[in-house]
TORDOLO-869017 format. One line per 3 residues: number of its first residue (from 1); their letters; for each residue y, x, z of N, C-alpha, C. Coordinates in Angstrom, 2 decimals. Atoms other than C-alpha are relative to their C-alpha. Example, Ala and Ser with C-alpha at 12.3 -4.5 7.8 and 13.67 -1.06 7.14 Angstrom:
BEGIN
1	AS	-1.19:0.89:0.00:-4.50:12.30:7.80:1.20:0.90:0.00 ~ -1.19:-0.82:-0.06:-1.06:13.67:7.14:1.09:-0.77:0.73 $
END
This chain:
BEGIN
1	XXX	0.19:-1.41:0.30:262.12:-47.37:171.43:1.33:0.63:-0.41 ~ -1.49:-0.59:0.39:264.90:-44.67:170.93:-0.06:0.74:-1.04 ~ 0.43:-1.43:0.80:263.60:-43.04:167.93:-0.70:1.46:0.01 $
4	XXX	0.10:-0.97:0.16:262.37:-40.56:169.34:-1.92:-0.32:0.57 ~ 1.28:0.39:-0.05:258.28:-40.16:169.61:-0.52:-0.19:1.57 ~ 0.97:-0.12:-0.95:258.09:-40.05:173.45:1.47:-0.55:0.52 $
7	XXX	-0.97:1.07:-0.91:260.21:-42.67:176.17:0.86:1.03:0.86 ~ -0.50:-1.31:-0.93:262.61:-40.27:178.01:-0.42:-0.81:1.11 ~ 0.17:1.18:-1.49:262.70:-43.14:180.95:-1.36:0.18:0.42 $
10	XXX	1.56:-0.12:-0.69:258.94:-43.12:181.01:-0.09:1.28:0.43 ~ -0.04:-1.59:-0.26:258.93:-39.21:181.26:0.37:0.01:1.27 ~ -0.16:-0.52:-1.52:260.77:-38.86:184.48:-0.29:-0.97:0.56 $
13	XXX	0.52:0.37:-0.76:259.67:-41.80:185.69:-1.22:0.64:0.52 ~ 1.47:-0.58:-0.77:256.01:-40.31:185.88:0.13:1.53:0.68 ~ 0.45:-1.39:-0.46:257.08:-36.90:186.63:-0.21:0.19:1.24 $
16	XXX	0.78:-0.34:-0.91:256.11:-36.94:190.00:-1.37:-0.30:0.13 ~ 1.55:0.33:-0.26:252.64:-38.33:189.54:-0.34:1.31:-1.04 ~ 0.53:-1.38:0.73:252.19:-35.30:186.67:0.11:1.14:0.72 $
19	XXX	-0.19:-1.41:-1.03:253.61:-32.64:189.29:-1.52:-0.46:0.97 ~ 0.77:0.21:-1.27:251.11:-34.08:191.74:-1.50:0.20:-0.96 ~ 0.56:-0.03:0.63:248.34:-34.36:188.76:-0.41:2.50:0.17 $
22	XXX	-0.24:-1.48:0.24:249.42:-30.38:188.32:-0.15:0.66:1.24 ~ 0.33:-1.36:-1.14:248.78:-29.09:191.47:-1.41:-0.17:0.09 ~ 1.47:0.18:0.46:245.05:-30.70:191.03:-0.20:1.05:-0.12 $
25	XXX	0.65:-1.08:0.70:245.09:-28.64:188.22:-0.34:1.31:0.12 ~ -0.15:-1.03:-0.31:246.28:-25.68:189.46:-1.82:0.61:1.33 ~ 0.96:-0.54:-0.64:243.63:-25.68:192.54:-1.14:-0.10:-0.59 $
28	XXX	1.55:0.00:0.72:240.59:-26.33:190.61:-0.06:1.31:-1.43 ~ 0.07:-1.12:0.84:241.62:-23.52:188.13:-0.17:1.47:1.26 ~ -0.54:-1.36:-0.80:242.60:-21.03:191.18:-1.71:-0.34:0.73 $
31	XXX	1.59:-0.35:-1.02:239.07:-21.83:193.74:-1.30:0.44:-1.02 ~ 0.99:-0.52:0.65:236.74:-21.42:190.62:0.02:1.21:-0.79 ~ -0.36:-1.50:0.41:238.12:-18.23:189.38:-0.16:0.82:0.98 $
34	XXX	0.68:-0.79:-1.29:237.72:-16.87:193.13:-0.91:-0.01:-0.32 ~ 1.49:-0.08:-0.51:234.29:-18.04:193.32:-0.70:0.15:-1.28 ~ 0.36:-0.30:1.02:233.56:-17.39:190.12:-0.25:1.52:-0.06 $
37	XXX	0.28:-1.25:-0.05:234.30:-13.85:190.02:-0.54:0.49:1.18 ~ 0.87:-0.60:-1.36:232.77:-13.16:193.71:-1.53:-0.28:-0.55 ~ 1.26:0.11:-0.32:229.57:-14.62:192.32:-0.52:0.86:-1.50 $
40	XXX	0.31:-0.58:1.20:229.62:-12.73:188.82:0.23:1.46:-0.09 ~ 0.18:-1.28:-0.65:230.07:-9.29:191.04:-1.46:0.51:-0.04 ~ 1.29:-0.55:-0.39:226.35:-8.99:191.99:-0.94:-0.54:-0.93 $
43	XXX	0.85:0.14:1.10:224.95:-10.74:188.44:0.21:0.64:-0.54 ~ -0.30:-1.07:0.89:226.48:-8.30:186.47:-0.50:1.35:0.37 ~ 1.13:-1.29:-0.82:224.59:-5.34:188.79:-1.31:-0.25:-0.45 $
46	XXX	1.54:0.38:0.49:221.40:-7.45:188.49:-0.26:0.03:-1.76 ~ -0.43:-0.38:1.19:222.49:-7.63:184.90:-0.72:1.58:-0.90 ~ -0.54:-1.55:0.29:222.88:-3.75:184.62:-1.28:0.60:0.63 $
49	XXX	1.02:-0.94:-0.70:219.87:-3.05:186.80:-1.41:0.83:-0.87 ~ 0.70:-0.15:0.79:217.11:-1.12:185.80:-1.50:-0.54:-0.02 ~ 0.96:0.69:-0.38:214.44:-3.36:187.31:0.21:-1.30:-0.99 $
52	XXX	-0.17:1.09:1.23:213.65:-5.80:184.49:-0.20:-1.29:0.50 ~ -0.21:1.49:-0.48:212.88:-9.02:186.54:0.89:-0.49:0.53 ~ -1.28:0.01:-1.00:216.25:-8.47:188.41:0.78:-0.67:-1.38 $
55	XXX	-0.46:0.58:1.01:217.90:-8.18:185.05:-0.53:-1.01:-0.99 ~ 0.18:0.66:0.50:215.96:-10.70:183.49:0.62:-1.59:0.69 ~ -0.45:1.68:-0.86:216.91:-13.88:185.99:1.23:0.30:-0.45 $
58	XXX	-1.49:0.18:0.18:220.21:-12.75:185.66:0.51:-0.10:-1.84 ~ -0.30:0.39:1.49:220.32:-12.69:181.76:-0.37:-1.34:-0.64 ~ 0.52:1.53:0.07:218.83:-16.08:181.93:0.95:-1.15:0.29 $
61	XXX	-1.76:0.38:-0.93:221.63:-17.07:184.33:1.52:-0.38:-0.96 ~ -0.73:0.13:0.98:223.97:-16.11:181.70:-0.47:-0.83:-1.36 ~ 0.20:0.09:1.40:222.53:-17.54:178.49:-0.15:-1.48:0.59 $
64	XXX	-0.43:1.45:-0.61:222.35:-21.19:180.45:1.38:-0.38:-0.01 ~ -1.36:0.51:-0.12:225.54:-21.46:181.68:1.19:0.31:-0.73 ~ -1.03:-0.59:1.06:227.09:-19.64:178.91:-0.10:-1.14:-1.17 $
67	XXX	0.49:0.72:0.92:225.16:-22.11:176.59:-0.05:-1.35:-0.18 ~ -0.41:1.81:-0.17:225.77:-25.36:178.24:1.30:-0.64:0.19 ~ -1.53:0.36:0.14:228.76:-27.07:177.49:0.28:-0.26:1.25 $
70	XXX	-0.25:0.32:-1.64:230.70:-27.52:180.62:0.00:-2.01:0.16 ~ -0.20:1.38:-0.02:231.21:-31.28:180.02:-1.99:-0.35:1.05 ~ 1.16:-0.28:-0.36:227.17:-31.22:180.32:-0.62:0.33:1.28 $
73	XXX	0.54:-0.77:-1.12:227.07:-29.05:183.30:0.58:-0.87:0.83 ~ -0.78:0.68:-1.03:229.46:-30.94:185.15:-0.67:-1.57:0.32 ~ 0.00:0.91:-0.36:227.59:-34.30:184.68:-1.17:0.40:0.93 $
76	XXX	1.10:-0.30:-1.00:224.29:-32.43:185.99:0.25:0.33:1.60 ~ -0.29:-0.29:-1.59:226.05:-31.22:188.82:-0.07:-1.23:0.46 ~ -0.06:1.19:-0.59:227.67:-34.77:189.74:-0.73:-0.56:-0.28 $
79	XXX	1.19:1.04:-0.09:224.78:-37.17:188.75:-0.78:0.28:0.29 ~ 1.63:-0.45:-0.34:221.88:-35.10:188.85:-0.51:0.30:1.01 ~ 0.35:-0.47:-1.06:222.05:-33.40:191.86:-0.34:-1.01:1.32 $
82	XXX	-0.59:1.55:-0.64:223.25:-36.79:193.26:-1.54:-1.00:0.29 ~ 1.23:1.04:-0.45:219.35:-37.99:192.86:-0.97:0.98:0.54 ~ 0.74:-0.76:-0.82:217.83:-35.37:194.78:0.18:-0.20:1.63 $
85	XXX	0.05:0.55:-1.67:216.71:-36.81:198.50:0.25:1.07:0.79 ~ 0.24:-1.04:-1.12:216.44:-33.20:200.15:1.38:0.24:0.10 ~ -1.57:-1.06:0.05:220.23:-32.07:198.81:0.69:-1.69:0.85 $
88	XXX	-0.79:1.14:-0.29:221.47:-35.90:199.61:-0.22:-0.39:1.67 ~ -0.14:0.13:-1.47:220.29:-35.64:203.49:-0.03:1.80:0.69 ~ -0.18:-1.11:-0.26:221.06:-31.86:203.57:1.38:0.36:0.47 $
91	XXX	-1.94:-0.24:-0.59:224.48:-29.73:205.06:0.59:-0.15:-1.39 ~ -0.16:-0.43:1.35:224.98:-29.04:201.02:0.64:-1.26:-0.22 ~ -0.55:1.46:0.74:226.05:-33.15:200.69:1.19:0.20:0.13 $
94	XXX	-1.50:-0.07:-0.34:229.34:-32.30:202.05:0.67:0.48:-1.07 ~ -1.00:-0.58:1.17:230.24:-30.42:198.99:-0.26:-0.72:-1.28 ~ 0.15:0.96:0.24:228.02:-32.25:196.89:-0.03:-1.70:-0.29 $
97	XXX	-0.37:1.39:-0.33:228.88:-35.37:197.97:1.57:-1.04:-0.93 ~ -1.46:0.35:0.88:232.53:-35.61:196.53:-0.20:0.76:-1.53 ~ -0.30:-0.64:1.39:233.60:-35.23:192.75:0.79:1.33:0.28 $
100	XXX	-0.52:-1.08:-0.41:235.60:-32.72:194.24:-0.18:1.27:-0.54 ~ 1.17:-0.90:-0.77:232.89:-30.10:195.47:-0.82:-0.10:-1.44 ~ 1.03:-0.23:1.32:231.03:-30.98:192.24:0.59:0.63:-1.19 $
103	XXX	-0.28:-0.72:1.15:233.36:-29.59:189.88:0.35:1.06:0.20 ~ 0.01:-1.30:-0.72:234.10:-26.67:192.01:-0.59:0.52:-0.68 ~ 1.15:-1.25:0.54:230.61:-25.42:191.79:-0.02:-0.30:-1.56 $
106	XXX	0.48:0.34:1.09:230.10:-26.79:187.94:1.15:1.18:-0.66 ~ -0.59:-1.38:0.61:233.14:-24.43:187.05:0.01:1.33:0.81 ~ 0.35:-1.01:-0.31:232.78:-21.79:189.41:-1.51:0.34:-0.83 $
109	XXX	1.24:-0.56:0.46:229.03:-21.50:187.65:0.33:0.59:-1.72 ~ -0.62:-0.67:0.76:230.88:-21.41:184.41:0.56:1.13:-0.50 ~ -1.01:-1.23:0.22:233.24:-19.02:184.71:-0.65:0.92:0.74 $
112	XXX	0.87:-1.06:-0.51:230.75:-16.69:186.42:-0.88:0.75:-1.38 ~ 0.69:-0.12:1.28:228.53:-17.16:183.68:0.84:1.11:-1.17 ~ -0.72:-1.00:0.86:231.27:-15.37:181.56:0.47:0.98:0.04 $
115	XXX	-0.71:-1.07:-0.53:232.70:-13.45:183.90:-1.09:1.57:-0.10 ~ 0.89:-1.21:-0.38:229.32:-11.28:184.41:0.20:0.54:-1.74 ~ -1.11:-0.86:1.72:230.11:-10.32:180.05:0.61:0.62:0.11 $
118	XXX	-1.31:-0.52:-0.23:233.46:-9.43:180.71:-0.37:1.04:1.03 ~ -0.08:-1.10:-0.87:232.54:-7.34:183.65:-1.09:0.93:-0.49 ~ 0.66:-0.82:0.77:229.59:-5.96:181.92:0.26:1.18:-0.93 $
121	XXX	-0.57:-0.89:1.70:231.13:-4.80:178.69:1.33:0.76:0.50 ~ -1.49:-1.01:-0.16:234.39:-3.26:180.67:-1.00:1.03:0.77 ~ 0.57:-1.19:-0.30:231.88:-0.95:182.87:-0.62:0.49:-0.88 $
124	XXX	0.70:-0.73:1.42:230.00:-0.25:179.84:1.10:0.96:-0.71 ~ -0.94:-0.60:0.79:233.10:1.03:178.16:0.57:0.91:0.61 ~ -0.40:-1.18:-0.81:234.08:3.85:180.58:-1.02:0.67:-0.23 $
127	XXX	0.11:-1.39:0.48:233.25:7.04:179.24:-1.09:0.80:1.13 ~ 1.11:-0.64:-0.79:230.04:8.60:180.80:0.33:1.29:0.79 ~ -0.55:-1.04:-0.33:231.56:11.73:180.62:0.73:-0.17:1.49 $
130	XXX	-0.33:0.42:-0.94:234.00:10.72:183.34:-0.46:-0.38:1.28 ~ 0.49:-0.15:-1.04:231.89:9.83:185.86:-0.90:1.26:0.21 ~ 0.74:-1.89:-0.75:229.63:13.17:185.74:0.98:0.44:-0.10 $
133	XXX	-0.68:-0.95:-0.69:232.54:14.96:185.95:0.53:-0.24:1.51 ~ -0.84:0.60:-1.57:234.04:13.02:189.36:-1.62:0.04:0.62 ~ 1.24:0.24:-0.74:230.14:13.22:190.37:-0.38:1.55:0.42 $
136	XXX	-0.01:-1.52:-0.53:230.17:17.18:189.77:1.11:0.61:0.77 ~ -1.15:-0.42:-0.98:233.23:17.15:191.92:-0.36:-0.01:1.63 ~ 1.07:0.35:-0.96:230.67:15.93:194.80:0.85:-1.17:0.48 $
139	XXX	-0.28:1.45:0.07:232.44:12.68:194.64:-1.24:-0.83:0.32 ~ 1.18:0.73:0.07:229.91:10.17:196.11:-0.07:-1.06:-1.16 ~ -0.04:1.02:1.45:228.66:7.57:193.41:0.37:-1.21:0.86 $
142	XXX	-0.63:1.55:-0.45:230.12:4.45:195.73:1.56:0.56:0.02 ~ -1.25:-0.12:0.64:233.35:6.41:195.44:0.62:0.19:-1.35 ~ -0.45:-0.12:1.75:233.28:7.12:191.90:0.29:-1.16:-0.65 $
145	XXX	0.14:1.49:0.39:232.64:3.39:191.25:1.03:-0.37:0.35 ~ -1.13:1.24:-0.55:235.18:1.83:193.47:1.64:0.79:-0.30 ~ -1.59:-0.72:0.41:238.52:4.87:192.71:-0.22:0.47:-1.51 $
148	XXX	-0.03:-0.45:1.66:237.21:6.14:188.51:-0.68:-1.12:-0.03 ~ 0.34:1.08:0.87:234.83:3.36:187.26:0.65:-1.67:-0.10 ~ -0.02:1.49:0.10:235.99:0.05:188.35:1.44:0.05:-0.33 $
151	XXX	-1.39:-0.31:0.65:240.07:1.02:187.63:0.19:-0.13:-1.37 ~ -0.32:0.03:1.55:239.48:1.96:184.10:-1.03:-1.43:-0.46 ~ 0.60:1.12:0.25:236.96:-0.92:184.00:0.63:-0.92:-0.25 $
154	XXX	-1.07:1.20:-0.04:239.60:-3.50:184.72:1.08:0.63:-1.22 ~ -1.00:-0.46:1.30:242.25:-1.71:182.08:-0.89:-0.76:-0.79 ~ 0.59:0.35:1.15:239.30:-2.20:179.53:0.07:-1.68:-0.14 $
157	XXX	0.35:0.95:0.44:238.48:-5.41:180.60:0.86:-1.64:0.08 ~ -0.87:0.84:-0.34:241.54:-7.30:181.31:1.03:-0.90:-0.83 ~ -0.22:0.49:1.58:242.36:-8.26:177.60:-0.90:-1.86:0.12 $
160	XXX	1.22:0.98:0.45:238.93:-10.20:177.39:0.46:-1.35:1.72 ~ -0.47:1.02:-0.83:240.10:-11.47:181.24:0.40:-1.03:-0.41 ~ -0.95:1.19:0.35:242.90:-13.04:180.19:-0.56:-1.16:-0.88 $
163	XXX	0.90:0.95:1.14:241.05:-15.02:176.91:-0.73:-0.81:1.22 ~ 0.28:0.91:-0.53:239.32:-16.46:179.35:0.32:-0.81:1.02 ~ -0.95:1.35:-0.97:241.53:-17.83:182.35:0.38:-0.99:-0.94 $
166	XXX	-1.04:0.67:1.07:243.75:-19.12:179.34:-1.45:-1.23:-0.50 ~ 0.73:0.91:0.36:240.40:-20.88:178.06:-0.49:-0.73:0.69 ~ 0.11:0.43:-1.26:239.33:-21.77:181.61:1.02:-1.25:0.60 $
169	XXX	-0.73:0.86:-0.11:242.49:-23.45:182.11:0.04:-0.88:-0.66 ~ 0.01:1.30:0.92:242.43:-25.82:179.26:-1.19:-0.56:0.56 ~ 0.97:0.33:0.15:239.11:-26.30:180.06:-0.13:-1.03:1.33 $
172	XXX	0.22:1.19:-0.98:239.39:-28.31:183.45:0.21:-1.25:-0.05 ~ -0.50:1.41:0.08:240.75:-31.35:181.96:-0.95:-0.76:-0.30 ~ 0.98:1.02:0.60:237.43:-32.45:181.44:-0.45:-1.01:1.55 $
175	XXX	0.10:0.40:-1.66:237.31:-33.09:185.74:0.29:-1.48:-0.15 ~ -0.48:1.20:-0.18:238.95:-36.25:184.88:-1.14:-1.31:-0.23 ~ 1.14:1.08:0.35:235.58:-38.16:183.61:-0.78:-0.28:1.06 $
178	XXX	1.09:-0.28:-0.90:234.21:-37.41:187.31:1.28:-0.68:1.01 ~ -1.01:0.37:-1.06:237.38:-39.25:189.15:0.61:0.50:0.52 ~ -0.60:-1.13:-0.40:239.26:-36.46:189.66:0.97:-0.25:-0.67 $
181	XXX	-1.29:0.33:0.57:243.10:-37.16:189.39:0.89:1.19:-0.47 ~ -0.95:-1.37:0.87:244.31:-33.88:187.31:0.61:-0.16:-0.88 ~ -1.41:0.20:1.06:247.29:-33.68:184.96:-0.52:-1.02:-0.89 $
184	XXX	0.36:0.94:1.13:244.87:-35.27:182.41:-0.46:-1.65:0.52 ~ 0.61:1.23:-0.77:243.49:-38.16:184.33:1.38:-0.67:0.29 ~ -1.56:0.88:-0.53:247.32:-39.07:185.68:0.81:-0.24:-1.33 $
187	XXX	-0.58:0.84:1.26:248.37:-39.01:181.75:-0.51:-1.21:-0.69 ~ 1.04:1.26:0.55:245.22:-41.38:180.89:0.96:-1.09:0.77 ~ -0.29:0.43:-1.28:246.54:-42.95:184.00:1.76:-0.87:-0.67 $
190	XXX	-1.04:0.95:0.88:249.88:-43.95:182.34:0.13:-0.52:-1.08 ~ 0.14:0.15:1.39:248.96:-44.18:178.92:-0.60:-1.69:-0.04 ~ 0.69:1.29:-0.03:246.71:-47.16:180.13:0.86:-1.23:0.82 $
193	XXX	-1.06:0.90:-0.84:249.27:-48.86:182.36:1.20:-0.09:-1.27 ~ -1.57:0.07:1.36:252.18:-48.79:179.21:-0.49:0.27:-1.14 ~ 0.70:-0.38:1.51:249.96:-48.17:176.25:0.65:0.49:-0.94 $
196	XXX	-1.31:-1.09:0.75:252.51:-45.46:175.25:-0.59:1.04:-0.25 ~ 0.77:-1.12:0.38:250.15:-42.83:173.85:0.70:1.42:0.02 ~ -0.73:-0.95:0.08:252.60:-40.42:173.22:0.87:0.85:1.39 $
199	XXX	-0.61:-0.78:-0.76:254.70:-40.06:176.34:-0.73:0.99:1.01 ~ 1.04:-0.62:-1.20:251.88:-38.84:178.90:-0.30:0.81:-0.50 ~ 1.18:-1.24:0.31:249.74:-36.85:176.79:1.08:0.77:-0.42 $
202	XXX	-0.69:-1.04:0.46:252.67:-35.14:175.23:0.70:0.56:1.29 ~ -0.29:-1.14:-1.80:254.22:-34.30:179.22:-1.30:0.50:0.17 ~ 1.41:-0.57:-0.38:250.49:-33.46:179.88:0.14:1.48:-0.31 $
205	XXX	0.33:-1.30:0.84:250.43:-30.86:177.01:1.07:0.88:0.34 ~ -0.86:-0.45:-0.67:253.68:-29.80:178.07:0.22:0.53:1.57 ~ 0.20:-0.57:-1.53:252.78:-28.85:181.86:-1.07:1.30:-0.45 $
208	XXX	1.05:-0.78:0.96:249.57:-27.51:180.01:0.82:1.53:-0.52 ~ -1.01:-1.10:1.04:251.66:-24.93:177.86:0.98:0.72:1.18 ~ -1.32:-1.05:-0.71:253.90:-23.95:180.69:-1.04:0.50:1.11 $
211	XXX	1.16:-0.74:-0.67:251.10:-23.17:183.02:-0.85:0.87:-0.27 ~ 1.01:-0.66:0.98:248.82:-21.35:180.51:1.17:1.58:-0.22 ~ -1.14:-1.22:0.02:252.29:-19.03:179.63:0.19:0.58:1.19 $
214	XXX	-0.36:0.02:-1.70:253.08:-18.96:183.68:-1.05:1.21:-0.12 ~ 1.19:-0.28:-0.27:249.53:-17.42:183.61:-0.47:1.61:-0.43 ~ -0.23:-1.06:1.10:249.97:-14.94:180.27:1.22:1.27:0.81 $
217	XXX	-1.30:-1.08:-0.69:253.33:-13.45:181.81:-0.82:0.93:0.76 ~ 0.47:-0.59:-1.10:251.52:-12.87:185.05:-0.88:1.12:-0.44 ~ 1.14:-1.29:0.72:248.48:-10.88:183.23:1.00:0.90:-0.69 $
220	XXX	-0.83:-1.31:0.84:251.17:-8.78:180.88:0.86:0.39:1.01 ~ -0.30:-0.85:-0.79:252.86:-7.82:184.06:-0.76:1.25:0.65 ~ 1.12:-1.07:-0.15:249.74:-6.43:185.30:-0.16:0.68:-0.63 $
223	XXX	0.33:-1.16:0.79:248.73:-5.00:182.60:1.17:1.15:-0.17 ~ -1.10:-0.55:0.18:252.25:-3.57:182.22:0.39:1.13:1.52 ~ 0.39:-0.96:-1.12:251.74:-2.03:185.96:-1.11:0.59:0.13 $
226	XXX	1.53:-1.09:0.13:248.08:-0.70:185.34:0.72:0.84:-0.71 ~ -0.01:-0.79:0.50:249.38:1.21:182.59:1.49:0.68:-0.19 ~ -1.27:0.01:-0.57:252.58:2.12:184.34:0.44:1.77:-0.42 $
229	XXX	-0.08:-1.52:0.07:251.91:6.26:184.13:-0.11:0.07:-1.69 ~ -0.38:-0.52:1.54:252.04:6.02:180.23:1.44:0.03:-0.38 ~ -1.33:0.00:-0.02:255.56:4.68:180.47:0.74:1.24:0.93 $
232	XXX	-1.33:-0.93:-0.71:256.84:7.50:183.08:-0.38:1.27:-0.61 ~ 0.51:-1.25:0.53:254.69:9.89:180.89:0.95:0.15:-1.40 ~ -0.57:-0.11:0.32:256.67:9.12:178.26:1.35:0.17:-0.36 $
235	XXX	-1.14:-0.17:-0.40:259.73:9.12:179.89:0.55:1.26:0.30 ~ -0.19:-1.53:-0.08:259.48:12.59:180.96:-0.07:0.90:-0.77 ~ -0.02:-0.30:1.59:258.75:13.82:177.29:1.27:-0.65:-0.37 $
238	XXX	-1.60:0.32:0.70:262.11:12.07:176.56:1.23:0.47:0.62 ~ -0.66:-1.08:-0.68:263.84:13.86:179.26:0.37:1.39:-0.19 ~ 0.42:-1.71:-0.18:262.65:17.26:178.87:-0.37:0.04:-1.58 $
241	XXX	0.14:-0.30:1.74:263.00:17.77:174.72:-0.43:1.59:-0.12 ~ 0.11:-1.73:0.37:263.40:21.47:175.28:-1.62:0.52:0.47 ~ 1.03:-0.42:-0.51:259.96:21.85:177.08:-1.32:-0.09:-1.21 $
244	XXX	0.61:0.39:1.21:258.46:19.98:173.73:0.79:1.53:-1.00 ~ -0.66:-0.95:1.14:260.74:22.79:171.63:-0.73:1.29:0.45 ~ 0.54:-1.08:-0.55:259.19:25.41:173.44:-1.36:0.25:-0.46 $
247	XXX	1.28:0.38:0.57:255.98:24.72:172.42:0.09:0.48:-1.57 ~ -0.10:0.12:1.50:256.76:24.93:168.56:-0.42:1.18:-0.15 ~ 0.25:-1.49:0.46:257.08:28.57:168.23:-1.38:0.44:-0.19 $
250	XXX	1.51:-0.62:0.18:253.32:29.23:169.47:-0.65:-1.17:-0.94 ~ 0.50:0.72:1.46:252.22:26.28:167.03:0.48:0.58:-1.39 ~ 0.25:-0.93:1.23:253.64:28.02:164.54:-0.46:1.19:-0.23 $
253	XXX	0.94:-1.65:0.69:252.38:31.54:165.05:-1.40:-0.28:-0.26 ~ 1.62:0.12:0.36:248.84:29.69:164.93:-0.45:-0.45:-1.46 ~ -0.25:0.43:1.47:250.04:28.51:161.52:-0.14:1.34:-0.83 $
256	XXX	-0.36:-1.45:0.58:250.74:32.02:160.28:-1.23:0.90:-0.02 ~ 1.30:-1.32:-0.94:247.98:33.94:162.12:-1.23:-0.20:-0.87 ~ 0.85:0.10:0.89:245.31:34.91:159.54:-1.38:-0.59:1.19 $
END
């Protein structure tokens, strides 16, 4: 040992099996966040609807998969489904079939599950007002939705987004109990071959941490281009002082004025 808590030598030796671990990670975070949010589009409607058996399956939907730990969900997917004869000589085995395909859907159902919340509570939070006025403009209501509601929707709800990729991402390292070789599985993976506890899991946490930030940036750019017209709004108020001075005078005669 060199004093120090983690083998440098071991470190780059493994770093290509952790890069290779890390791109795992990466695709099993990136396909269930697609299919996640494509499938937490039309629960969050059923959600929102005003037909109560529509919104009831779908509030059911949520309070399951919101409620079952993913560890849980993930073994039902891979074992459980695994003893059903119709799905095991069906087209469905192909996805089913591999650990793969099973943690796909087990976090795509996840992160749906949360996503329909998040998309809930950001259309909820746009200002009623706002749409009857773009509706008394004779704005159709599928344009009001898709150019005023769903814009400021995403502003609102792209806070609560982020919280959850960021939690999403930590959260796949559980893939590894299902034979799935992701960052965490390839640190087990050395830890058990050199019974060096420290060097793996601490590169692990360290890919971890730079991927999760990688992730953060990306969202505070966005956000930093959604709300792009506050910055040139304020830029032009810092330009134009005299147009602000101009103004004063009639604020003060309203001061004066019995």
């Amino acid at each position: 040992m060199n004093g120090l808590p983690i083998d440098l030598d071991l470190a780059w030796e493994s770093l290509p099996a952790l890069l290779d671990g890390l791109k795992v990670t990466a695709i099993l975070t990136a396909l269930p966040l697609l299919f996640g949010l494509a499938l937490a589009f039309p629960i969050c409607f059923a959600r929102m609807s005003d037909r109560r058996w529509l919104a009831f399956l779908a509030e059911a939907f949520v309070t399951f998969f919101r409620g079952a730990p993913l560890l849980i969900l993930l073994y039902l997917v891979y074992y459980g489904l695994g003893q059903i004869q119709a799905l095991r000589e069906g087209p469905f085995w192909i996805l089913f079939g591999s650990p793969f395909g099973c943690a796909i859907v087990a976090l795509s159902l996840n992160h749906a599950a949360y996503m329909v919340e998040v998309l809930r509570g950001s259309l909820l939070a746009v200002p009623h007002g706002i749409v009857e006025a773009s509706e008394a403009l004779g704005i159709s209501r599928r344009n009001v939705f898709i150019w005023v509601k769903m814009p400021l929707a995403i502003r609102y709800g792209l806070k609560a987004y982020q919280n959850e990729v960021v939690s999403f991402i930590k959260g796949t390292a559980i893939v590894s109990v299902v034979t799935i070789t992701d960052l965490t599985a390839v640190a087990n993976t050395i830890f058990e071959q050199t019974y060096d506890p420290f060097t793996p899991i601490l590169c692990a946490a360290a890919f971890y941490w730079a991927f999760v930030n990688v992730v953060r940036l990306c969202f505070n750019l966005w956000r930093r281009w959604l709300n792009r017209h506050n910055t040139e709004d304020a830029a032009a108020d810092a330009e134009a002082p005299g147009r602000v001075n101009a103004l004063r005078p009639a604020s003060d005669l309203k001061q004066v004025m019995p």
